[in-house]
C-alpha positions as CSV (number, residue, x, y, z in Angstrom):
1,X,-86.2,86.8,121.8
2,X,-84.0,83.6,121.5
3,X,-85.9,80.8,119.6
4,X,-85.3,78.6,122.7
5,X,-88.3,80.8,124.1
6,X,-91.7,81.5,123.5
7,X,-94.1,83.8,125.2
8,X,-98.0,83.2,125.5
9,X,-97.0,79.9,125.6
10,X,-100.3,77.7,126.4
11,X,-99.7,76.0,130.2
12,X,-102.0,72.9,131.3
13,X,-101.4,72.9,135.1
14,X,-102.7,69.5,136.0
15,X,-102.1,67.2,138.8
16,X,-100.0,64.6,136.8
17,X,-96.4,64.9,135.1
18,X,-96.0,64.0,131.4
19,X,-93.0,63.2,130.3
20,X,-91.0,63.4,126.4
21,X,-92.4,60.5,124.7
22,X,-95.6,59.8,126.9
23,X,-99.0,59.2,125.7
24,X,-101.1,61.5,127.8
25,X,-105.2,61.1,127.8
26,X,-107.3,64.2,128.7
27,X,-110.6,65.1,128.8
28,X,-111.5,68.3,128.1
29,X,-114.4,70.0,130.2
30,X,-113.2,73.6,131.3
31,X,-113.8,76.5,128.8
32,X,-110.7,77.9,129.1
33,X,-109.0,74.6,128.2
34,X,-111.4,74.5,125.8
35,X,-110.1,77.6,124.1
36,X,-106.6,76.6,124.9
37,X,-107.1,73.1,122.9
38,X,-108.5,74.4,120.0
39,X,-106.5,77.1,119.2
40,X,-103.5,74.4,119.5
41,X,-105.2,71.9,117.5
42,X,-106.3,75.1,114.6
43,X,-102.3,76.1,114.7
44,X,-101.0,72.9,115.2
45,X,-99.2,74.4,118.6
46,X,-98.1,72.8,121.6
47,X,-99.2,73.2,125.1
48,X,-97.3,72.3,128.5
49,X,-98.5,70.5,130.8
50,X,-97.0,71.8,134.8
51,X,-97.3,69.5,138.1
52,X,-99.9,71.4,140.1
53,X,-98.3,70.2,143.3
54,X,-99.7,70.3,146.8
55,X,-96.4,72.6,147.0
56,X,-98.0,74.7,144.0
57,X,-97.0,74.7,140.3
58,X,-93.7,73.4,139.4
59,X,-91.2,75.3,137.5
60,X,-90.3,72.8,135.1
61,X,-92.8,71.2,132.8
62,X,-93.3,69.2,129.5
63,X,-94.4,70.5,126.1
64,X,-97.2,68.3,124.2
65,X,-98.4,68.0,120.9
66,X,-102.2,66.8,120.7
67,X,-101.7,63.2,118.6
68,X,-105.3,63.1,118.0
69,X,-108.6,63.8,119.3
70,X,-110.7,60.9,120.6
71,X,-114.4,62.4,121.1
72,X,-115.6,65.3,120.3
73,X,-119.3,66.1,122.4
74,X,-122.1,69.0,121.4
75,X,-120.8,71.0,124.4
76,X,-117.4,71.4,123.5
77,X,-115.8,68.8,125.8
78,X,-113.7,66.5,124.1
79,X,-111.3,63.4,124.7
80,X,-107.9,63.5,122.9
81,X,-104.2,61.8,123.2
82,X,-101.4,64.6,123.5
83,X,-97.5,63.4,123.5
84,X,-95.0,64.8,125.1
85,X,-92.0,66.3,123.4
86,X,-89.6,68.2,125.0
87,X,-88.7,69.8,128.7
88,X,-89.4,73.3,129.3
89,X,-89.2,76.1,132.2
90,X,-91.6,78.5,133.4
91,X,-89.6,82.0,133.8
92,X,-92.7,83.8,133.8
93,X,-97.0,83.5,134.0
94,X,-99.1,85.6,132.0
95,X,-102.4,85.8,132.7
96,X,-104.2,88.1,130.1
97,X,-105.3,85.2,128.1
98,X,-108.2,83.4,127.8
99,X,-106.2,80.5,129.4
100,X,-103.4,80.3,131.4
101,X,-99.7,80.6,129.9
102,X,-96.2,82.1,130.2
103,X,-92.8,82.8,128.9
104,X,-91.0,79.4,128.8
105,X,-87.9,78.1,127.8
106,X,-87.1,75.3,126.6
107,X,-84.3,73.3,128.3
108,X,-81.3,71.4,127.1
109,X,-79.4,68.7,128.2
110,X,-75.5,69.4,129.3
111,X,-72.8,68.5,127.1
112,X,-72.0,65.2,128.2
113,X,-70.5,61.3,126.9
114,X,-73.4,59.2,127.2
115,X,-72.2,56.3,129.9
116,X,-72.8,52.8,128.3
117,X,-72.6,50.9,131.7
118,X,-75.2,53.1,132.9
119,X,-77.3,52.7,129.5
120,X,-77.1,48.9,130.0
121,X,-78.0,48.8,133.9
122,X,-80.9,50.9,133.1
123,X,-82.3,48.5,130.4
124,X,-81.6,45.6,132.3
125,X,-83.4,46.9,135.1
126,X,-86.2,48.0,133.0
127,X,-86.9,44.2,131.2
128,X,-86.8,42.8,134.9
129,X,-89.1,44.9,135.6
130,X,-91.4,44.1,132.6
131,X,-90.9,40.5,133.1
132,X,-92.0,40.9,136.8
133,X,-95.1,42.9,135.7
134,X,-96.3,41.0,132.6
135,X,-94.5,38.1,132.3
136,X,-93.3,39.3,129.0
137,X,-89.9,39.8,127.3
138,X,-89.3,43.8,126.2
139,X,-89.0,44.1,122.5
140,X,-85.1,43.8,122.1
141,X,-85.2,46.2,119.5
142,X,-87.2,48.8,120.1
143,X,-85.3,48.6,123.7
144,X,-82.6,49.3,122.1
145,X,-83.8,52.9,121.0
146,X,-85.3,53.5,124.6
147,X,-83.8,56.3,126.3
148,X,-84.5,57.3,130.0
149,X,-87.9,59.1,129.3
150,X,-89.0,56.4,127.1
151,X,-88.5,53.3,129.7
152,X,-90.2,55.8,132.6
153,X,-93.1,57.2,129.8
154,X,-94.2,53.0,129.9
155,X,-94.2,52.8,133.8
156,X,-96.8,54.2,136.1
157,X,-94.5,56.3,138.4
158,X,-95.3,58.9,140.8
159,X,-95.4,62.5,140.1
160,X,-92.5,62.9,142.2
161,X,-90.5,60.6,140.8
162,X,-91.4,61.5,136.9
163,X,-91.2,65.1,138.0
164,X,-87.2,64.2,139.5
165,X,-86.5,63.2,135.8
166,X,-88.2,66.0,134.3
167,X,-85.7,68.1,136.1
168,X,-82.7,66.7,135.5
169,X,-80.7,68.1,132.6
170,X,-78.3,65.1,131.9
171,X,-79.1,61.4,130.6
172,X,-76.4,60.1,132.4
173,X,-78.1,61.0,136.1
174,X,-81.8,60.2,134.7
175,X,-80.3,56.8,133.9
176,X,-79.1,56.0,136.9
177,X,-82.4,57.0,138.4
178,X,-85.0,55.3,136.3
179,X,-81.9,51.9,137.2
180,X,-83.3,52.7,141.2
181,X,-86.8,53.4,140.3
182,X,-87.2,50.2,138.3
183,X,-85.7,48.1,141.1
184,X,-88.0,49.9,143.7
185,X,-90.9,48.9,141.5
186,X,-89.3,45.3,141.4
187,X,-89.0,44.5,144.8
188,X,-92.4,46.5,145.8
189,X,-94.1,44.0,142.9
190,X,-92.2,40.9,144.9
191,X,-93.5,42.0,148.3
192,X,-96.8,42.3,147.2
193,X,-96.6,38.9,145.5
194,X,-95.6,37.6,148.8
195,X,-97.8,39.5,150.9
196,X,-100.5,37.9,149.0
197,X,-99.2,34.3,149.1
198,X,-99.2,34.7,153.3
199,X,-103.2,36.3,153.0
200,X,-103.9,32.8,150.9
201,X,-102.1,30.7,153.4
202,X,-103.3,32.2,156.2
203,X,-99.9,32.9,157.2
204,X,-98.7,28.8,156.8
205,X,-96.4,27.2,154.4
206,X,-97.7,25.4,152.3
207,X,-96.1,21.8,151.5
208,X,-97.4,20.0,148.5
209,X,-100.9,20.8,147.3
């Protein structure tokens, strides 16, 4: 089998997306994710999480490593921090396991120039957006070594949206869509700003104090 695949490959189906580079908290309660997160953490293996859509479970998914675990309690449940590392597809479930899992493969990006217009927009977009939310500056430098995922793992996004860039197998297009999700997230955190200023007012202008 080509080492881009594995088979009995542990898969998380959870109702969130991770993404390459995300800091993902779980807790632990099931016993079959028990089993699944031990044997990971005794091999030091990764697991994939898979959107578990109202549409069902999504073909393409993220592989995570477990960072570290958090809590450990007497009944087996535990708290950890998994990361996620690379993209992968589902081309087949297995289900004679003590947990679920498949045949994946792990996906590529095509051969392409990386665009430096679009890398620019996209982290211009991004430090508006973390001025807007936190009055902050972004670190210059580590901004500098953010790709797509990374700017998208620091923003709380839909599962639709996270799941569009999971599928996407060029920077280049996941560029120019974390540039229109950031200025969605802009303008949404301006109208809300707004919206508030009007409730305060009790929809008058204010002049002077």
């Amino acid at each position: 089998m080509p080492e881009a695949q594995s088979r009995e490959f542990p898969l998380f189906p959870l109702g969130v997306v991770a993404l390459p580079g995300e800091a993902i908290p779980l807790h632990i309660f099931e016993e079959r994710f028990k089993t699944m997160m031990n044997e990971c953490l005794r091999d030091g293996s990764e697991f994939g999480i898979v959107w578990l859509s109202d549409d069902g479970l999504r073909e393409t998914g993220c592989a995570c490593s477990i960072e570290r675990v958090l809590e450990r309690m007497e009944d087996g449940r535990m708290n950890l921090l998994a990361r996620g590392t690379r993209p992968f597809r589902v081309i087949e479930r297995q289900g004679h396991l003590a947990y679920p899992a498949g045949v994946i493969e792990f996906l590529d990006d095509r051969p392409e120039a990386l665009d430096p217009e679009l890398v620019d927009g996209a982290r211009e977009a991004y430090s508006q957006l973390v001025r807007r939310a936190t009055d902050n500056e972004p670190d210059a430098t580590a901004l500098l070594e953010m790709d797509a995922y990374a700017m998208a793992a620091t923003v709380d996004f839909g599962p639709d949206a996270k799941q569009g860039l999971l599928d996407l197998r060029s920077e280049n297009a996941r560029l120019r869509l974390v540039t229109r999700l950031f200025y969605a997230a802009t303008k949404r955190l301006d109208l809300v700003e707004r919206a508030h200023e009007r409730a305060q007012s009790n929809g008058k202008v204010r002049f002077g104090a």
